[in-house]
C-alpha positions in Angstrom: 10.3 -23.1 -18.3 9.9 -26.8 -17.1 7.1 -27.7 -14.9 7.3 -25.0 -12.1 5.4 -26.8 -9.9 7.5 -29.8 -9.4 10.8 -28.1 -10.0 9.9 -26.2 -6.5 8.6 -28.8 -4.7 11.8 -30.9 -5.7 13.8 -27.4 -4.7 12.4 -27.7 -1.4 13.3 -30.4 1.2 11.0 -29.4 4.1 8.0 -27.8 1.8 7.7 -30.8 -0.1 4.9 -32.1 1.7 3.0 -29.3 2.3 2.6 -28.9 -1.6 2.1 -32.6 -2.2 -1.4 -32.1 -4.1 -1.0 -28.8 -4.9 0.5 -29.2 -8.3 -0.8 -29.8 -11.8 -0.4 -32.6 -13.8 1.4 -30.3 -16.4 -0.9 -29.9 -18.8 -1.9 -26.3 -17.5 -5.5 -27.2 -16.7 -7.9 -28.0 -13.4 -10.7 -30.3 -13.2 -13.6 -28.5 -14.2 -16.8 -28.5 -12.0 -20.0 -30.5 -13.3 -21.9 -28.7 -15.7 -24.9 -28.6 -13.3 -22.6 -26.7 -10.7 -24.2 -22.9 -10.6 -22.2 -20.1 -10.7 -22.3 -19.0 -7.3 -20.7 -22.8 -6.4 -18.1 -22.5 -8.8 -16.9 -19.3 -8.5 -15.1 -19.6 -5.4 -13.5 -22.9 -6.1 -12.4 -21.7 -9.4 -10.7 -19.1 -7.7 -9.3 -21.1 -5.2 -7.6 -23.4 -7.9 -6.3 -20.6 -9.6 -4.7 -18.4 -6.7 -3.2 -22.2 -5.6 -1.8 -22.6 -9.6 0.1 -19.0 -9.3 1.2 -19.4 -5.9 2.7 -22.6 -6.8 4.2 -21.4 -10.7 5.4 -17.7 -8.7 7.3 -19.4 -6.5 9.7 -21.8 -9.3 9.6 -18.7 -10.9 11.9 -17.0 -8.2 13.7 -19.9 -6.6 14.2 -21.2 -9.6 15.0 -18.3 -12.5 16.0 -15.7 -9.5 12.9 -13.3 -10.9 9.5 -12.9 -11.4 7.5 -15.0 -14.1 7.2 -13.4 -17.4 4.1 -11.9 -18.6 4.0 -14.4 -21.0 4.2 -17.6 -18.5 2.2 -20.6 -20.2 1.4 -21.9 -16.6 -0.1 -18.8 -15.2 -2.0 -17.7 -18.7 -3.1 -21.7 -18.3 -4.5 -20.8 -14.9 -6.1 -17.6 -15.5 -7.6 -19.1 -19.2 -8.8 -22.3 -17.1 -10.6 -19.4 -15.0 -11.9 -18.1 -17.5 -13.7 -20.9 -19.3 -15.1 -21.9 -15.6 -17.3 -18.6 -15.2 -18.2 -18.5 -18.9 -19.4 -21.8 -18.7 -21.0 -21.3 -15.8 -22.3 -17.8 -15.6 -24.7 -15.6 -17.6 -24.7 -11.7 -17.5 -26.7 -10.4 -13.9 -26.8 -13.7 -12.8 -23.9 -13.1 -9.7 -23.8 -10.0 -8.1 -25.7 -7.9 -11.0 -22.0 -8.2 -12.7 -22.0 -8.9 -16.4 -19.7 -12.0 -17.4 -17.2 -9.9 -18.7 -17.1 -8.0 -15.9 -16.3 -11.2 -13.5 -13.9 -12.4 -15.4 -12.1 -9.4 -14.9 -12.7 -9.4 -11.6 -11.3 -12.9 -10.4 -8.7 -12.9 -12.9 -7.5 -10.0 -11.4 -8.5 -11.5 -7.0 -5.9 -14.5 -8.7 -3.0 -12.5 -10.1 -2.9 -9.8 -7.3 -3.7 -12.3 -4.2 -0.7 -14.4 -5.5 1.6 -11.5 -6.5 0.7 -10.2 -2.9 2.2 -13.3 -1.4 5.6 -13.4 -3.4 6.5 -9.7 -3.0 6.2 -10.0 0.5 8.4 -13.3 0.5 10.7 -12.5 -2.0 11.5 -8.7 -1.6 8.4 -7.1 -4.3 8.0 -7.6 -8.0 11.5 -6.8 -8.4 12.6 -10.3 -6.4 15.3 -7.7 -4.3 15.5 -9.6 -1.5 16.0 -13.3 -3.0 19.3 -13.2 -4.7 21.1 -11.8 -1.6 19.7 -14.4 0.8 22.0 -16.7 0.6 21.9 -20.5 0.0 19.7 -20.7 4.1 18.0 -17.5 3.4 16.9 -18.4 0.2 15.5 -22.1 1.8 13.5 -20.1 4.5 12.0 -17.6 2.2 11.4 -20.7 -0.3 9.2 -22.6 2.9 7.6 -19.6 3.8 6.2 -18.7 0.5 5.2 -22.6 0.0 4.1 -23.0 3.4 1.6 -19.8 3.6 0.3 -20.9 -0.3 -0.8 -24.2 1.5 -2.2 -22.5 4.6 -4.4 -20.2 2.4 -5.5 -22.8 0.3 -6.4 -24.1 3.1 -8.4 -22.0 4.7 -10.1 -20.9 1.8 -11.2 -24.5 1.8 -12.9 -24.1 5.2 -14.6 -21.3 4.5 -16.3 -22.4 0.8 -17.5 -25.5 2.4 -18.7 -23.9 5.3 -21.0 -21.2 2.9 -21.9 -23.5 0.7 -23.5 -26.0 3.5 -26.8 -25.4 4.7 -25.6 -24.5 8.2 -22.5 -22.6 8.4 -20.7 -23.1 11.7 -19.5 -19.9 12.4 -16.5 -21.0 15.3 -15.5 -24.0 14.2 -15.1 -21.8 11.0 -12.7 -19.5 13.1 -11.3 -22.6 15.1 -10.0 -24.1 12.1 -8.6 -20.8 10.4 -6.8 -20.4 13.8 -5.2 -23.8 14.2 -4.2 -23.4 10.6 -2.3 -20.6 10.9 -0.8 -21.9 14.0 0.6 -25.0 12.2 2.0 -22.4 9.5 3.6 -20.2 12.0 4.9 -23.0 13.8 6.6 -24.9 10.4 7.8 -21.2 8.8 9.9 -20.8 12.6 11.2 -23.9 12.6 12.2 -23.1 8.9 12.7 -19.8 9.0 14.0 -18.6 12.7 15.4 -15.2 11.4 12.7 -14.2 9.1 12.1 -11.0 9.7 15.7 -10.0 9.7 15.2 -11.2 5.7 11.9 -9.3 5.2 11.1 -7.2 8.1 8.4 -9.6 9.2 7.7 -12.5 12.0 6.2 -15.7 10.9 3.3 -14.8 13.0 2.9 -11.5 11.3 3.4 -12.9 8.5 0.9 -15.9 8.2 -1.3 -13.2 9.6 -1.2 -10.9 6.4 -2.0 -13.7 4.4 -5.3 -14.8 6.6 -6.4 -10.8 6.0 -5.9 -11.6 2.1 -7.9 -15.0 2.6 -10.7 -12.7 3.6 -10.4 -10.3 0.6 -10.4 -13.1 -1.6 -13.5 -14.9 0.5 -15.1 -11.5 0.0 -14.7 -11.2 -3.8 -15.6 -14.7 -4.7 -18.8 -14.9 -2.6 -22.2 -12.7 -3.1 -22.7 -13.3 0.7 -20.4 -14.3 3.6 -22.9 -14.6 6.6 -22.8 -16.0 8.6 -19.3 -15.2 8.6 -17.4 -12.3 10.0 -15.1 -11.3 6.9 -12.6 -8.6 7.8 -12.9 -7.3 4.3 -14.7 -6.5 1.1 -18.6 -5.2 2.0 -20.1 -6.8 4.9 -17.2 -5.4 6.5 -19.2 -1.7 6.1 -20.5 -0.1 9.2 -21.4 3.1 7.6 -21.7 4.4 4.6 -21.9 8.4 3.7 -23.6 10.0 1.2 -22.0 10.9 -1.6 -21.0 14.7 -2.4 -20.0 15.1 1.4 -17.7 15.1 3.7 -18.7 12.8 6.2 -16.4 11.9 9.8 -15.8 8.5 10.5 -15.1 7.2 13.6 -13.1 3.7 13.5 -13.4 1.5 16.4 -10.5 1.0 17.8 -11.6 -2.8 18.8 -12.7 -3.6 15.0 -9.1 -1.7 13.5 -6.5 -1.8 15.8 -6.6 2.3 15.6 -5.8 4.9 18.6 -4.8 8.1 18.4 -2.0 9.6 20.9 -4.3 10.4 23.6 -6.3 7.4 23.8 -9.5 8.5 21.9 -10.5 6.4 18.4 -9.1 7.6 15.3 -11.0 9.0 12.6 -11.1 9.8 9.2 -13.3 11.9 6.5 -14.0 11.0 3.5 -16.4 12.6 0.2 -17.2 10.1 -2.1 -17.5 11.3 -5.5 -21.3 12.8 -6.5 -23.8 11.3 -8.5 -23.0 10.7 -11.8 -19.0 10.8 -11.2 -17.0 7.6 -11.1 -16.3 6.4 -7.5 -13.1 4.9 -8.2 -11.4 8.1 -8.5 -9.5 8.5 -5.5 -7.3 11.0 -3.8 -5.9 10.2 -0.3 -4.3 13.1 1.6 -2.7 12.8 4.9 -2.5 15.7 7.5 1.0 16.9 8.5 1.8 18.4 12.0 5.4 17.6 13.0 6.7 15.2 14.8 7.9 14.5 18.6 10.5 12.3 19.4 11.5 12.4 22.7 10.3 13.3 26.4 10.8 16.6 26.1 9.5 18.0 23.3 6.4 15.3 23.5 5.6 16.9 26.7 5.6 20.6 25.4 3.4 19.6 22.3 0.8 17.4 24.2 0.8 20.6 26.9 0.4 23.5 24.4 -1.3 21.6 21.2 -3.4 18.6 22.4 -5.3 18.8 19.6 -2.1 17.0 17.8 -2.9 14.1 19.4 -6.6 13.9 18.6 -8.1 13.4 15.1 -11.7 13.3 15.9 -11.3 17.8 15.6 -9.3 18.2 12.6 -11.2 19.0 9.4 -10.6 18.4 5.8 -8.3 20.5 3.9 -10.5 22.8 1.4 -7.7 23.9 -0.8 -5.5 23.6 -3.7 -5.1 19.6 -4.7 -8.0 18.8 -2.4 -10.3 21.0 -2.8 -13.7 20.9 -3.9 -13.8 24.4 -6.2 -14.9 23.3 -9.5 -12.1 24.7 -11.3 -9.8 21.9 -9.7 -10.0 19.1 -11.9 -10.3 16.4 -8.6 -12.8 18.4 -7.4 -15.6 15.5 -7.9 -13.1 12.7 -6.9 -13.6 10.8 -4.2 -11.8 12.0 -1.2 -10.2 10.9 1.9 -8.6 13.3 4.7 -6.4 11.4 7.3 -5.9 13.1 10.1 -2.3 12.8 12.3 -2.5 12.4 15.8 0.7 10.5 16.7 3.5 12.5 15.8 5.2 9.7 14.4 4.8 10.6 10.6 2.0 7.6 10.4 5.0 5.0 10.6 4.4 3.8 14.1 3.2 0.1 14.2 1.4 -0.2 16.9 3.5 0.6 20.3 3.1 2.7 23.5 5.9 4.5 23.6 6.9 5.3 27.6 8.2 8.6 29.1 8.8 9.7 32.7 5.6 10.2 33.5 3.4 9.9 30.4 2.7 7.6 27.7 2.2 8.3 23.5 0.8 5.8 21.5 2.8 5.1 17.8 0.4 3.8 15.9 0.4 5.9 12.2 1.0 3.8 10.0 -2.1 1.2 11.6 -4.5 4.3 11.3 -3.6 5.4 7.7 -3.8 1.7 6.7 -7.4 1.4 8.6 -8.3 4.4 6.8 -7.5 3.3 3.6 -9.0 -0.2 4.2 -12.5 1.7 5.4 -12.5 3.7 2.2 -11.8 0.4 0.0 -14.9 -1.6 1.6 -17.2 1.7 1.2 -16.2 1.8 -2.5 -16.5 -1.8 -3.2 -19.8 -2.4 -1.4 -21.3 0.9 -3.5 -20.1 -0.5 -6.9 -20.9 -4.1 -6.6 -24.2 -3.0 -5.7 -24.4 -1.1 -9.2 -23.4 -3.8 -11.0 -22.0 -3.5 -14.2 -18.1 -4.1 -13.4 -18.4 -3.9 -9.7 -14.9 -3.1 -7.7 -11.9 -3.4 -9.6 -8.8 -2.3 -7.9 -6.9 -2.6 -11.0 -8.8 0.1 -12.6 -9.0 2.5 -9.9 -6.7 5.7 -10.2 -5.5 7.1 -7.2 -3.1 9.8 -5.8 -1.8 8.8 -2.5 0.0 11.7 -0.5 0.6 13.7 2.6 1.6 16.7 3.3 5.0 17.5 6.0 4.6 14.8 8.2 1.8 13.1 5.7 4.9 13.5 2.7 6.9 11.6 5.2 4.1 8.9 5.9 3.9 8.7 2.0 7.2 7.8 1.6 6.8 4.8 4.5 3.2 3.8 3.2 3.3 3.9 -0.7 4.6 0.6 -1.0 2.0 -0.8 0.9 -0.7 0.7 -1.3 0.6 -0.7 -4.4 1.8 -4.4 -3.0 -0.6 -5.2 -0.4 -3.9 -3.0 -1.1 -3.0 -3.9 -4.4 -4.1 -0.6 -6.1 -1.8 -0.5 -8.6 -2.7 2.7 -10.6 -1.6 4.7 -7.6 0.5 7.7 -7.8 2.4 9.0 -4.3 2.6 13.0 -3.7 5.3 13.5 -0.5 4.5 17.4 -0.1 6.9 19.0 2.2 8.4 16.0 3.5 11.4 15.6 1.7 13.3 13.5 4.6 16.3 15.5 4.2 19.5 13.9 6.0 22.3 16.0 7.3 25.4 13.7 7.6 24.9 14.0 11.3 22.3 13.7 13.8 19.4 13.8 11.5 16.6 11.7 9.9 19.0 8.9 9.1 20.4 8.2 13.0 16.5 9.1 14.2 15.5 6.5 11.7 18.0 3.9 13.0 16.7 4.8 16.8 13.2 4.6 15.8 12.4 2.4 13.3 12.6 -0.5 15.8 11.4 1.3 18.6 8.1 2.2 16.9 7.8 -1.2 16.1 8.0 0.6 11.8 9.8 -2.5 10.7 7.0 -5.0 9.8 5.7 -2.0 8.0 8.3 -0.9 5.9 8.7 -2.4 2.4 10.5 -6.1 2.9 12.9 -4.4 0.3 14.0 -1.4 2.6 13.7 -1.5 6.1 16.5 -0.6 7.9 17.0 3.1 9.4 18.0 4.1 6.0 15.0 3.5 4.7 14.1 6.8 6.1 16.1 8.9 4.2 13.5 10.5 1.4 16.8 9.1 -1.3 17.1 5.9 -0.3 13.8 5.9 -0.1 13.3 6.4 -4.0 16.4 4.2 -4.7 14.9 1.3 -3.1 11.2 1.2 -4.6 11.9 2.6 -7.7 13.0 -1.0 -9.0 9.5 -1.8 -8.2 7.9 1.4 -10.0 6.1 1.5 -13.3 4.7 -1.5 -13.7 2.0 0.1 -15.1 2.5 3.7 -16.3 0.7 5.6 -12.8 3.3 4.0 -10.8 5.5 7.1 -9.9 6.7 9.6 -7.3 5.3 13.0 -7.5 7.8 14.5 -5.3 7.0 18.2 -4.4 8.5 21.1 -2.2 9.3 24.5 -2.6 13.3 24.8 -2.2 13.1 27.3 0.7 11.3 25.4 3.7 12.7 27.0 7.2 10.0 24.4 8.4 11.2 21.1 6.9 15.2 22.2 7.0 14.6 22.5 10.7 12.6 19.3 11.0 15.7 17.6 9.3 17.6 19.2 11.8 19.4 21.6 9.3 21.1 24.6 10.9 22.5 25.9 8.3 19.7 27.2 5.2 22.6 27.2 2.2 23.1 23.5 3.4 19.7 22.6 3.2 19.2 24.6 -0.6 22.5 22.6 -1.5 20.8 19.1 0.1 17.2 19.9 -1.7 19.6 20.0 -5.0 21.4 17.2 -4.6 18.8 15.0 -3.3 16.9 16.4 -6.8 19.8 15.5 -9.0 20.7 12.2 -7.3 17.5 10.7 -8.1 15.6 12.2 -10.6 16.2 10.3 -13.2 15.3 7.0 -11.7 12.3 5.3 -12.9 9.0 6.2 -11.4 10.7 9.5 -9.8 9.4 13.1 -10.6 9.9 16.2 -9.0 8.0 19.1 -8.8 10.0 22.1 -6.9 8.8 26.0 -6.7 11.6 28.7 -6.8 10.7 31.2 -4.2 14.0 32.2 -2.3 12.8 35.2 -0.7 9.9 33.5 1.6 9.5 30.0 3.5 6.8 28.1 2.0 6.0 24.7 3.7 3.9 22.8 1.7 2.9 24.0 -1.6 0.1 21.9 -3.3 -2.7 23.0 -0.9 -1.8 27.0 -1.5 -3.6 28.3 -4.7 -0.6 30.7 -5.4 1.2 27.7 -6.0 -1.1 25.2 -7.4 -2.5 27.5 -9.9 1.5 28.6 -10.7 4.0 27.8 -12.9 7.9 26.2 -13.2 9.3 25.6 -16.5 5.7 26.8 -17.9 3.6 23.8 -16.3 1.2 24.8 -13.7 0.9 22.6 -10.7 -2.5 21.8 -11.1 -2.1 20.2 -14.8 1.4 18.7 -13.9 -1.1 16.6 -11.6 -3.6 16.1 -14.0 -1.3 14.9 -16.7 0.3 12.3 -14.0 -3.3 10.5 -14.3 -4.5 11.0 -17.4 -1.1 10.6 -18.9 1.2 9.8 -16.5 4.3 8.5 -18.7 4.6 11.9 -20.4 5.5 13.6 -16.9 8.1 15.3 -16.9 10.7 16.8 -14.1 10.1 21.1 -13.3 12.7 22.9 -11.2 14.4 26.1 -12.0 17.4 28.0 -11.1 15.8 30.8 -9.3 17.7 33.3 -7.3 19.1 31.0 -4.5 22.5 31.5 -5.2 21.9 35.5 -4.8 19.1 35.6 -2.0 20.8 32.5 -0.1 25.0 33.0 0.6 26.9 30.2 0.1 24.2 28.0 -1.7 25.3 26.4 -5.0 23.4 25.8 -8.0 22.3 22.5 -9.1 24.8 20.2 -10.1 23.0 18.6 -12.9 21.2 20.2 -15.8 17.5 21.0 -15.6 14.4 20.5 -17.7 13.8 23.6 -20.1 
């Protein structure tokens, strides 16, 4: 391609300024810092300049070429090389952080590439660009002087902050001052811009300056060995407690810190094993708790009069079997594990609302807690492996499974994206257990997602792809990310259920059982040969079973000769050589008026 830099500043009337100084001269390189710099100087500004080089080539990319840049891209491998020769030049082995060279310059290659991808998948509609090419010619200027607009705002704030560390006496709040008029001025030019944002990617300018800020302090986090005096919502020093390893340990998150509550007012909470001594930490399986769901007065008052505990996670306990348990004959026994517990009954999509009844109030805040959660786990893991050295963190090389089960496999399906675009762990695989999100063709999960997808406030926290009340809909679901799947081979659905589920037909509001069996099979043969979409579904026709992966009799079973248990292990060891297992069974006999599939199976 041309020069990307200038070919977007010249695309963009009102963003020209903003990026005035932010481009190269062309020739693909940055000034290099004195040879007498240290490496703990030029590491951060190195990073900077390379984070402001992608933003600005990731952006032609799509408002130019309508698509993401090419692995190949001489500007960003020009960027990342650049980075490169800075820390090598710079840096010996142990000298930052105990981290070998090599190791850093995995590290910060990878803080550029994901900080900047971060930033263009939420402007543009993910990795896949879906949103772009159906803005329209003032859709497509918005998005264009949002992206360019937040890429000045975090280059500048990462300038405050470096200066402020590397001075002799850091000023704390005028630190914080700065970083808030900063983002101020963003907001303010992205709304003038940009008045309908979030009706083009589910997102406010506010919210959405404000998720960049969050990844100006990951990236202050990963570039610095310490950020006092500094309160950095991110990386290490954000660590208030950290368990011992080969035990479950409770976490309480406060609610102040994380934005986390639970449905009757007490702080949410979370447990979590890290992997024993001597296994890798950066093994990681996430499991969310199911429970059902309440939606309106009536049935929210029976549930928080005869199961309280619903609303409270501080008394549930970890799950001790099948996928997640710690028996050494299951393969993830020694992972790391994390159990969030539900205590919203909003299948963890709520984002952050007090929903009012008659008389009582329910906070919605799911998907707030499973993202705290998660954010806990990921600065417990990378303050225990920087301190090993070696490596340190990498979220690039971390392998997780990401799943929930009922109610959890519905807050996978709302939450996955999030894991793989924002948290930027992109060797996670999602297991929706039991939570299908079945729709009837009537009043069912797609109206209820219509009705509460706004009212939850779910929309900023949906995928800027998919985030209208369709997005519910387990289908539509799979339609929409799977574009965005398989950028690396982990990337996948691991979609599980047993076809006869009295619980999750009637949670789907199903009547009739045939019509569920038939909407299980369709659902199956709609979308399972999508990219990045696998199913796993038992046969038993004679009993309910709601959620299979945590019961041994399943886990330890068979379809189509694969057991459970290695079906998951090959979909992390390797993952592209999964393949679909469902089977016939005896539906058609034990169920009148249910249909077989209507596509052929795996044999």
């Amino acid at each position: 391609m041309t020069n990307a830099c200038s070919r977007y500043a010249v695309t963009l009337t009102i963003a020209a300024a903003l990026l005035a100084g932010g481009c190269s001269d062309g020739s693909g390189g940055l000034n290099a810092p004195p040879a007498t710099v240290s490496c703990a100087a030029t590491v951060p500004a190195a990073l900077q300049m390379c984070i402001g080089e992608l933003n600005a080539t990731t952006g032609a990319c799509y408002v130019d070429d309508n698509a993401a840049c090419d692995d190949q891209d001489a500007d960003i491998i020009g960027a990342l090389n650049t980075l490169q020769s800075e820390i090598e030049n710079s840096c010996v082995d142990g000298e930052w952080l105990s981290l070998s060279v090599d190791g850093m310059l995995g590290r910060f290659q990878n803080a550029c590439q994901s900080q900047s991808d971060s930033i263009a998948w939420r402007t543009f509609g993910g990795p896949q660009g879906a949103v772009w090419p159906n803005a329209g010619s003032e859709g497509q200027d918005c998005l264009a002087v949002a992206h360019s607009t937040v890429s000045q705002f975090v280059d500048e704030s990462l300038d405050l902050i470096n200066d402020c560390l590397a001075a002799d006496n850091c000023d704390a709040a005028l630190v914080d001052s700065d970083r808030e008029a900063a983002a101020n001025a963003a907001v303010t030019t992205i709304s003038t811009a940009c008045p309908a944002l979030d009706e083009l990617i589910a997102v406010d300018p506010a919210t959405y300056v404000a998720r960049a800020a969050d990844q100006v302090d990951c990236t202050v986090a990963t570039a610095h060995e310490s950020v006092e005096p500094l309160a950095i919502a991110c990386g290490p020093s954000n660590v208030d407690t950290m368990p011992v390893r080969g035990e479950w340990t409770q976490l309480v998150l406060d609610g102040e810190k994380w934005g986390s509550i639970c449905g009757d007012g007490t702080d949410y909470a979370i447990h979590i094993r890290l992997a024993p001594e001597g296994e890798p930490l950066d093994r990681v399986l996430i499991a969310m708790e199911g429970g059902g769901v309440c939606l309106f007065e009536d049935d929210c008052r029976s549930r928080l009069a005869s199961s309280p505990g619903l609303f409270n996670a501080q008394d549930d306990l970890p799950i001790g079997s099948g996928l997640v348990s710690d028996d050494p004959i299951n393969p993830f026994a020694d992972w790391t594990k994390v159990f969030l517990p539900y205590c919203n009954q909003d299948v963890f999509i709520g984002g952050g609302v007090v929903e009012t009844f008659s008389d009582f109030e329910v906070p919605r805040y799911g998907s707030i807690n499973l993202r705290a959660g998660v954010r806990v786990t990921r600065d417990i893991l990378w303050k225990m492996m920087d301190e090993a050295g070696g490596t340190g963190f990498r979220p690039d090389e971390l392998i997780a499974l990401f799943g929930g089960f009922s109610a959890g496999g519905y807050g996978t399906l709302y939450n996955y994206h999030w894991m793989l675009d924002d948290l930027q762990w992109p060797r996670t695989a999602a297991f929706p257990d039991a939570g299908g999100a079945l729709d009837n063709g009537g009043i069912g999960v797609r109206t209820l997602g219509h009705l509460k997808i706004p009212l939850w406030n779910a929309t900023p926290y949906l995928p800027p792809y998919c985030f209208s009340g369709d997005c519910a809909v387990g289908p539509d679901n799979y339609m929409a990310i799977s574009p965005r799947l398989k950028q690396v081979p982990e990337q996948q659905y691991l979609i599980l259920s047993n076809q006869k589920d009295l619980v999750q037909q009637e949670t789907a509001f199903f009547t009739d059982e045939a019509q569920w069996i038939d909407a299980v099979r369709q659902g199956y043969c709609d979308t399972h040969e999508l990219p990045g979409i696998q199913y796993y579904l038992t046969s038993d026709s004679l009993n309910s079973v709601h959620v299979v992966s945590i019961r041994d009799e399943f886990y330890y079973g068979a379809v189509v000769g694969e057991r459970m248990v290695d079906w998951f292990w090959r979909a992390v060891t390797d993952p592209d050589s999964i393949e679909d297992r469902a089977e016939e069974g005896n539906f058609t006999t034990d169920i009148p008026g249910s249909h077989p599939f209507p596509c052929a199976l795996p044999q």
